[in-house]
C-alpha positions as CSV (number, residue, x, y, z in Angstrom):
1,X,-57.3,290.3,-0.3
2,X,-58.8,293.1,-1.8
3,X,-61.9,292.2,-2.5
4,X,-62.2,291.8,1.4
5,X,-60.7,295.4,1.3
6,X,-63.6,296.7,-1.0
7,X,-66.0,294.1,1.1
8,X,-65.5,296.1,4.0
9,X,-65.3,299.6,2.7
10,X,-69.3,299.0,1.7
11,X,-70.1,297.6,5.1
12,X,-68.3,300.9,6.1
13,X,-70.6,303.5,4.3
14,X,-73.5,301.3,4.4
15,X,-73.4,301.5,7.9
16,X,-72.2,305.6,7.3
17,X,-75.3,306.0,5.3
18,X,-77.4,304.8,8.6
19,X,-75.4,307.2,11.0
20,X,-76.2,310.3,8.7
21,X,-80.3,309.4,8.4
22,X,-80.7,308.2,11.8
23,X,-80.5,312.1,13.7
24,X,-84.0,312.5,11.7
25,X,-85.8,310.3,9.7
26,X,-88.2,312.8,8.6
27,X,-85.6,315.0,7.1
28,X,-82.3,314.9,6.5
29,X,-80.4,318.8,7.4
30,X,-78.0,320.3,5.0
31,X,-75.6,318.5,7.2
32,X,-77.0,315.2,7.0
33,X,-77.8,315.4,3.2
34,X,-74.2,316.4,2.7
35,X,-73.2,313.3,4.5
36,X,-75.5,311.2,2.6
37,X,-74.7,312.2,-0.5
38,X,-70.4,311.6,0.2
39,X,-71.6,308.2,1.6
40,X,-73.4,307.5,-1.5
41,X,-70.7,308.2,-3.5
42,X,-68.5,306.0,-2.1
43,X,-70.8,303.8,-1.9
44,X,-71.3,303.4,-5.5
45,X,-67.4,303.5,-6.4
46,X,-67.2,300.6,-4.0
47,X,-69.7,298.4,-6.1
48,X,-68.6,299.5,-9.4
49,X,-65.3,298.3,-8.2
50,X,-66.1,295.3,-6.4
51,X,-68.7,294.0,-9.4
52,X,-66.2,295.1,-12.0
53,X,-63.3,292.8,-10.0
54,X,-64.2,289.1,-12.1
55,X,-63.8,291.1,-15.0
56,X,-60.6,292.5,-14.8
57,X,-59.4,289.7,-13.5
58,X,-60.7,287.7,-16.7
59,X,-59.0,290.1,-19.0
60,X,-55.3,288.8,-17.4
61,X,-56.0,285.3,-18.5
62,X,-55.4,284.7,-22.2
63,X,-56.1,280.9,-23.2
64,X,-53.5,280.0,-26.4
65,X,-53.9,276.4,-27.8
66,X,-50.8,274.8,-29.3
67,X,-49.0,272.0,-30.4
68,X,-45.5,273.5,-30.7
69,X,-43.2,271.6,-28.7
70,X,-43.1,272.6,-24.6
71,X,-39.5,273.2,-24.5
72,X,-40.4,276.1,-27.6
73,X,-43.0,277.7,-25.3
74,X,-41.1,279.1,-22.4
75,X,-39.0,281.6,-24.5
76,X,-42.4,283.0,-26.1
77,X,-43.8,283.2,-22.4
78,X,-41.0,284.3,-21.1
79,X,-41.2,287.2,-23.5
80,X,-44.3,287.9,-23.8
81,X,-45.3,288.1,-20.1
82,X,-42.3,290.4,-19.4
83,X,-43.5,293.1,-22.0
84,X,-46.8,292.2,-20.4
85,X,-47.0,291.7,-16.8
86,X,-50.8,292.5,-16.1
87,X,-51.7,289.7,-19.0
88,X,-51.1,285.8,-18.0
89,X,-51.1,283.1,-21.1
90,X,-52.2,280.1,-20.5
91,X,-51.5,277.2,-22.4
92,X,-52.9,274.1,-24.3
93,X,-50.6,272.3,-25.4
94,X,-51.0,268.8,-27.3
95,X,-50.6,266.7,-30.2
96,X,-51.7,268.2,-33.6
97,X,-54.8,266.0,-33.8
98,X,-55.9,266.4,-30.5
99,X,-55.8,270.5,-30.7
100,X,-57.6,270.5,-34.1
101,X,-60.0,268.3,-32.3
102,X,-60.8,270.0,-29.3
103,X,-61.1,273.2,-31.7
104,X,-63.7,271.6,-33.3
105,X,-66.0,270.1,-30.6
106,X,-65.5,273.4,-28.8
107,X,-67.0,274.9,-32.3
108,X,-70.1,275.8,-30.5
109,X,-68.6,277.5,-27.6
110,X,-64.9,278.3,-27.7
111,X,-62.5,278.2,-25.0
112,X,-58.9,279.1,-26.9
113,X,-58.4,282.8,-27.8
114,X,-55.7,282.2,-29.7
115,X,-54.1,279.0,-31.6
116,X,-50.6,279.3,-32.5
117,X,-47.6,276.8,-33.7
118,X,-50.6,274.0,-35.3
119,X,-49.9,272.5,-38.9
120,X,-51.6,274.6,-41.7
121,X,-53.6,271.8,-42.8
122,X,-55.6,272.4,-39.4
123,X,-56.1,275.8,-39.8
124,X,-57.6,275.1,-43.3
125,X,-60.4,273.5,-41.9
126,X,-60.7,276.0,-39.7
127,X,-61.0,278.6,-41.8
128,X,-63.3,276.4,-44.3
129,X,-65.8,276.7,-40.8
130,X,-65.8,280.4,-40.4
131,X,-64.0,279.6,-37.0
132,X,-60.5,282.3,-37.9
133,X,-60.1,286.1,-36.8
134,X,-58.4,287.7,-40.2
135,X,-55.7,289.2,-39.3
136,X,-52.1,290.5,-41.0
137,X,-49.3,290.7,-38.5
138,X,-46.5,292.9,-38.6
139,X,-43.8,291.5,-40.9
140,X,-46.3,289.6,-43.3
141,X,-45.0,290.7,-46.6
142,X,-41.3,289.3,-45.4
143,X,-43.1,285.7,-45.4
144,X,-43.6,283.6,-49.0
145,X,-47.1,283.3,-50.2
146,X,-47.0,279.6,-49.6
147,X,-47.0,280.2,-46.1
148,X,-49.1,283.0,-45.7
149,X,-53.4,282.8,-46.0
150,X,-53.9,284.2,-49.7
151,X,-57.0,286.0,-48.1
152,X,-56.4,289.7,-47.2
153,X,-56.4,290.2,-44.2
154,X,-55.3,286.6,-44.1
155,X,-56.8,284.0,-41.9
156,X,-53.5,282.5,-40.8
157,X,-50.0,282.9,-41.1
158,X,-47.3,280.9,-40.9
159,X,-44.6,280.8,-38.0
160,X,-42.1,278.3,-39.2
161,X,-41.4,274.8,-41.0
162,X,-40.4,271.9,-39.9
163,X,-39.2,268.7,-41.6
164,X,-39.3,265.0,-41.5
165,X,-36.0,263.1,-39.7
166,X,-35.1,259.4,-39.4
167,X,-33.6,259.1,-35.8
168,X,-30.9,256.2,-35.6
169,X,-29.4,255.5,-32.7
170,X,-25.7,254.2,-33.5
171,X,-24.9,252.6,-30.4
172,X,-27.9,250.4,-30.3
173,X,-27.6,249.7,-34.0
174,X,-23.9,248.5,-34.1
175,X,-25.4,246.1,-31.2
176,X,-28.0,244.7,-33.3
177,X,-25.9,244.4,-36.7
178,X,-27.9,247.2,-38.9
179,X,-26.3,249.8,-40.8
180,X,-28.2,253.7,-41.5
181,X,-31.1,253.7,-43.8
182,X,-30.1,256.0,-46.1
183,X,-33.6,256.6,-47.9
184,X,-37.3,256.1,-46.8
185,X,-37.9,253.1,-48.9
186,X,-35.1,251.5,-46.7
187,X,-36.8,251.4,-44.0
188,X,-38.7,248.5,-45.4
189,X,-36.3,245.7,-45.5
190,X,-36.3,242.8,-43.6
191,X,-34.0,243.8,-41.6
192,X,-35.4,246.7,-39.7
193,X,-38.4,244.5,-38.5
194,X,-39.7,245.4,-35.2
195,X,-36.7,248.1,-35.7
196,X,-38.9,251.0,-36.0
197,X,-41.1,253.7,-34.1
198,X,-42.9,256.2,-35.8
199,X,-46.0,259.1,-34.8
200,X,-49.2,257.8,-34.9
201,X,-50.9,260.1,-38.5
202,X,-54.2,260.0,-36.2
203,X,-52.6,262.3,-33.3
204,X,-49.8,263.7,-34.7
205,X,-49.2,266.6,-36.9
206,X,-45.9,264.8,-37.7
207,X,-46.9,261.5,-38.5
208,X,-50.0,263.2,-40.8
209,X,-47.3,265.2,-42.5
210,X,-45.2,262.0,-43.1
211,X,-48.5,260.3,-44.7
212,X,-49.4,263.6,-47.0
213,X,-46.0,263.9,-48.2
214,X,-45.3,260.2,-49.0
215,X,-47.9,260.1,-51.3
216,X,-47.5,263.5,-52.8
217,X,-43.9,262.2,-53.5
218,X,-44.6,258.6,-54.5
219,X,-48.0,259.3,-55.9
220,X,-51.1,257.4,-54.4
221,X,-50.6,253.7,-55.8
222,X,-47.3,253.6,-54.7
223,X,-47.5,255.5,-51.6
224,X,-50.2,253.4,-50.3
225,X,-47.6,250.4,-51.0
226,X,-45.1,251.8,-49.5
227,X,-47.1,252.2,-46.1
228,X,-47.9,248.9,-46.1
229,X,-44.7,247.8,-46.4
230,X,-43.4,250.4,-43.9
231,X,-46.3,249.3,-41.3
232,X,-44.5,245.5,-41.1
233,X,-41.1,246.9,-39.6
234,X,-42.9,249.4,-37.3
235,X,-42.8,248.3,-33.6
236,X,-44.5,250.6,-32.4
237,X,-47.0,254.0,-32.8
238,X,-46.8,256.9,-30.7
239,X,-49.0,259.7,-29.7
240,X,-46.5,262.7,-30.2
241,X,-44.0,263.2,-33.2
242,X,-41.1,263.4,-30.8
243,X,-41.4,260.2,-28.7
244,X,-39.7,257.8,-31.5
245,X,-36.9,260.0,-31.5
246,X,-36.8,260.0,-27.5
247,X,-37.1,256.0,-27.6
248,X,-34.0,255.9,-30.2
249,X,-32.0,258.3,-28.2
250,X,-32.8,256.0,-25.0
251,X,-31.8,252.9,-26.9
252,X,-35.3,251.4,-26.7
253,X,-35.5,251.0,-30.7
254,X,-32.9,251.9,-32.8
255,X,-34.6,254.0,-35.4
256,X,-37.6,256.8,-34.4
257,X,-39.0,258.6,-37.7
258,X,-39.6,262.1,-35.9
259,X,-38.3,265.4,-37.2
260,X,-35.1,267.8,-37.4
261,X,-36.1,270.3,-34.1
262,X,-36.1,267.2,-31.9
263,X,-33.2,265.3,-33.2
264,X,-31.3,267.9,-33.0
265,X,-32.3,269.3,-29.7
266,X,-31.6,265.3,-28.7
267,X,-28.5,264.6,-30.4
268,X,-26.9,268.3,-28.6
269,X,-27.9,266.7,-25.8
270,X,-25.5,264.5,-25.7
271,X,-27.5,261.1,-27.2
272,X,-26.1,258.5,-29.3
273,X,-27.8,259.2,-32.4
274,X,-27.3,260.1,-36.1
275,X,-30.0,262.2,-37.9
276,X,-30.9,263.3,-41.1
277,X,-33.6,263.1,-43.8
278,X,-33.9,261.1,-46.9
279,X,-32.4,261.7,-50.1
280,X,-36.1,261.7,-51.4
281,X,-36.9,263.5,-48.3
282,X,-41.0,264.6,-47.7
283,X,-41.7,268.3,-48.3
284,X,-41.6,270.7,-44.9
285,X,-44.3,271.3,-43.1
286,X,-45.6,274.5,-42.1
287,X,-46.7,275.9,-38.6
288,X,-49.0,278.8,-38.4
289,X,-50.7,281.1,-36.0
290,X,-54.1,282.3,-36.3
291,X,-56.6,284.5,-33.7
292,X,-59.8,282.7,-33.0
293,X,-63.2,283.8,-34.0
294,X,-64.0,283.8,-29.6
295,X,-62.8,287.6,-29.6
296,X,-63.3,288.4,-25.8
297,X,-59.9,289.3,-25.0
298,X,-59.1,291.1,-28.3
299,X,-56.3,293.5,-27.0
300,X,-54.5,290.7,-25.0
301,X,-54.9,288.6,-28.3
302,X,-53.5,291.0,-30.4
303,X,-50.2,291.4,-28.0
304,X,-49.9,287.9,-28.3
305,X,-50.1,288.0,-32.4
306,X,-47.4,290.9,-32.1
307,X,-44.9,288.4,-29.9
308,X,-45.6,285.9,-33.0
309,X,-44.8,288.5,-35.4
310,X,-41.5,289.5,-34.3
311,X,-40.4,285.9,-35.2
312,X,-41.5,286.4,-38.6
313,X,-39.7,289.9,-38.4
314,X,-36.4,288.7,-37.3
315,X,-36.7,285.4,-39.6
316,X,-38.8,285.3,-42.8
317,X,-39.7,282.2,-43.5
């Protein structure tokens, strides 16, 4: 609607420019040069605003690429955009695997301007290909170093943790005739056959995690056993780390490997099912935020950096 506004208003003094020339077209009087020259002026505010219109409406648009749950998203939007009403975020949102692989076949010519709520290990890559904005955030030195980019000003920073949870759905189970695992290496006896759902480590950041931290707790041999074990009783392998725990909850298997946010969020819910981790429980993961090296928007990125870091603020990690 404006730009027909502006549209018109250059039609306007185009055709005010021809009205002043036309009462001599040798030579213009003080009268008509004086008309000319306000016609020219508005004339070239007109363009400058109607050429300068796809940029500013660019600069409202700020592309974030995530794989933090969609549920978590609307109270950072909700947030963000009401501190910030002239800037719009657009979101991204995947599986870990998919966002760290769209990062990295858009390498060439990025389309996020800011990746927040992606596992760590992503972001190391990242930052191994020169593709990470340094930046500190307000609230940085409340955070432990094991979750903060030792690099000053760091490359990433972390936003939270999140940890692995065996979903079992009690109803379900007391149906079949199995009890609670009560430890990972449970979860390969006979009895769970077929029993089992778990994130696929190819897609998801949560299955990865549950990979990496078996074998950093069971070592490599053993870990490698284990999995193979593990695989026999899976039924099935999802794209996202908090489907198994949605199957469980909807009695379609028994027992989801998923992790605490979802369970929880699930078991509130009202849902049938018991949660916790192992007593030999994988290490937590950590989620981070990070500006990307496409720097067109850098003002709106740096709001949205600022929303981030009033998490940390309010809850070091």
């Amino acid at each position: 609607m404006q730009r027909t506004h502006r549209a018109q208003k250059i039609h306007l003094d185009v055709t005010g420019l021809s009205l002043c020339a036309e009462h001599n077209s040798a030579t213009l009087n003080p009268r008509n040069k004086a008309c000319a020259m306000k016609t020219l002026t508005s004339l070239s505010l007109a363009l400058a605003l109607l050429l300068t219109a796809p940029l500013a409406l660019a600069e409202t648009t700020l592309t974030v690429y995530t794989a933090l749950e969609a549920d978590q998203l609307k109270a950072y939007q909700a947030k963000f955009e009401a501190e910030n009403p002239d800037i719009k975020i657009k979101w991204v949102r995947d599986s870990t695997g998919i966002i760290t692989a769209k990062l990295l076949a858009e390498k060439a010519n990025p389309q996020a301007d800011v990746v927040m709520g992606l596992a760590a290990s992503s972001l190391l890559i990242f930052e191994k290909d020169g593709m990470l904005q340094p930046y500190a955030p307000k609230g940085v030195e409340l955070l432990s170093k094991a979750y903060v980019d030792d690099r000053t000003p760091p490359a990433w920073v972390g936003m939270d943790v999140w940890g692995a949870a065996i979903c079992f759905n009690t109803v379900e189970a007391a149906k079949q005739g199995i009890k609670k695992p009560e430890s990972w290496k449970d979860l390969t006896k006979p009895e769970y056959k077929n029993k089992i759902v778990m994130p696929n480590p190819a897609s998801s950041g949560t299955g990865y995690f549950d990979v990496s931290a078996w074998l950093q707790i069971m070592g490599e041999k053993e870990g490698w056993a284990y999995m193979d074990k593990l695989h026999d009783n899976i039924a099935q392998y999802t794209h996202s780390g908090s489907k198994p725990c949605k199957q469980a909850a909807a009695g379609e298997f028994p027992i989801g490997i998923s992790f605490e946010y979802r369970a929880a969020k699930i078991k509130d819910g009202g849902a049938p099912i018991d949660f916790g981790v192992s007593k030999r429980r994988p290490r937590l993961g950590s989620r981070s935020h990070c500006d990307y090296e496409r720097q067109q928007k850098p003002r709106s990125s740096e709001k949205t950096r600022r929303l981030v870091s009033i998490k940390i603020g309010q809850r070091a990690v």
